[in-house]
N, C-alpha and C positions, 0 to 999 in steps of 0.2 A: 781534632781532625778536620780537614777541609775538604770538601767535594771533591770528586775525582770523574776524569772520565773514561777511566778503568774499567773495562769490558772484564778481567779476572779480579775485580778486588769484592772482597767479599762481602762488604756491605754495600756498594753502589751498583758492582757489576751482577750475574744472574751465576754467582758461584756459591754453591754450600761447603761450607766446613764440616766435616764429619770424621768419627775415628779418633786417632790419639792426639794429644797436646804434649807440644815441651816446651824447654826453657833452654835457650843456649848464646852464644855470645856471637855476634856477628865478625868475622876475619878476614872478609872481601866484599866489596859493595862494585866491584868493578862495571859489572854487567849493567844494561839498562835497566829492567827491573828485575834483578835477581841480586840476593844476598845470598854469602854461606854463610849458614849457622855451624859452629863446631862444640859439640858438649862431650861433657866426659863419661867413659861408658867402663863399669866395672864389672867383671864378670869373674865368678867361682874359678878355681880348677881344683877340681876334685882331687884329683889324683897328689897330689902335691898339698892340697887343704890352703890355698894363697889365694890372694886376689891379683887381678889381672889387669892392669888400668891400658885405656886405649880408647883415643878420639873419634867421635863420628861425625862427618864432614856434612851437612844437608842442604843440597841446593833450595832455596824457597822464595817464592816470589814476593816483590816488595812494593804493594803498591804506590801509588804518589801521596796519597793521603795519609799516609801513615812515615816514609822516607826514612828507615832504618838508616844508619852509617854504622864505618869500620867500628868498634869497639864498643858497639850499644849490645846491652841484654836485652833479648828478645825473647816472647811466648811465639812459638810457630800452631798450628793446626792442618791437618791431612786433609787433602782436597780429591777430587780428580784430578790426571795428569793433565796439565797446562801446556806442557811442552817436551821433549824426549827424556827431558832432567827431572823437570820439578813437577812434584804432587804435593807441597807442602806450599801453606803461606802464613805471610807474620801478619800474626793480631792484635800485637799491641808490643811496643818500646815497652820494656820495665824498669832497666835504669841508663839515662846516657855515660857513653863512655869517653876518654879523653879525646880530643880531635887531636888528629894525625895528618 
């Protein structure tokens, strides 16, 4: 990682990480510093005894020193809100993904 001067990144700027962690694959990097994470989300339905699959899309911010792209696995962490969207930001690349 390289220095940043990143007022929200969370090891240079004055932001804590706190709350949950995930792992999910980045699917647009369009934004200036925002990636979405999209991971897969399965859930019961009782009534039927099946499982249910269905994507959750999460905006999170990406700072410079870290530069997530399209197709990388990312660990995200819960912040405070950044901005209308994001309260989530990436902690670390886990594996790169094909450039696109």
């Amino acid at each position: 990682m390289t220095e940043c001067n990143d007022k929200n990144c969370y090891v240079h700027g004055g932001i804590s990480v706190r709350g949950t962690r995930l792992t999910g694959k980045v699917v647009s990097d369009k934004g200036k510093h925002t990636v979405v994470v999209e991971r897969e989300v399965s859930k019961q339905v009782s009534k039927y005894k099946r499982f249910a699959r269905s994507n959750s899309r999460i905006p999170a911010h990406n700072p410079e020193c870290i530069g997530a792209r399209k197709g990388d696995t990312v660990r995200i962490g819960e912040t405070r809100k950044i901005s209308r969207t994001k309260s989530w930001t990436v902690l670390e690349v886990v594996s790169k993904g094909e450039e696109q």
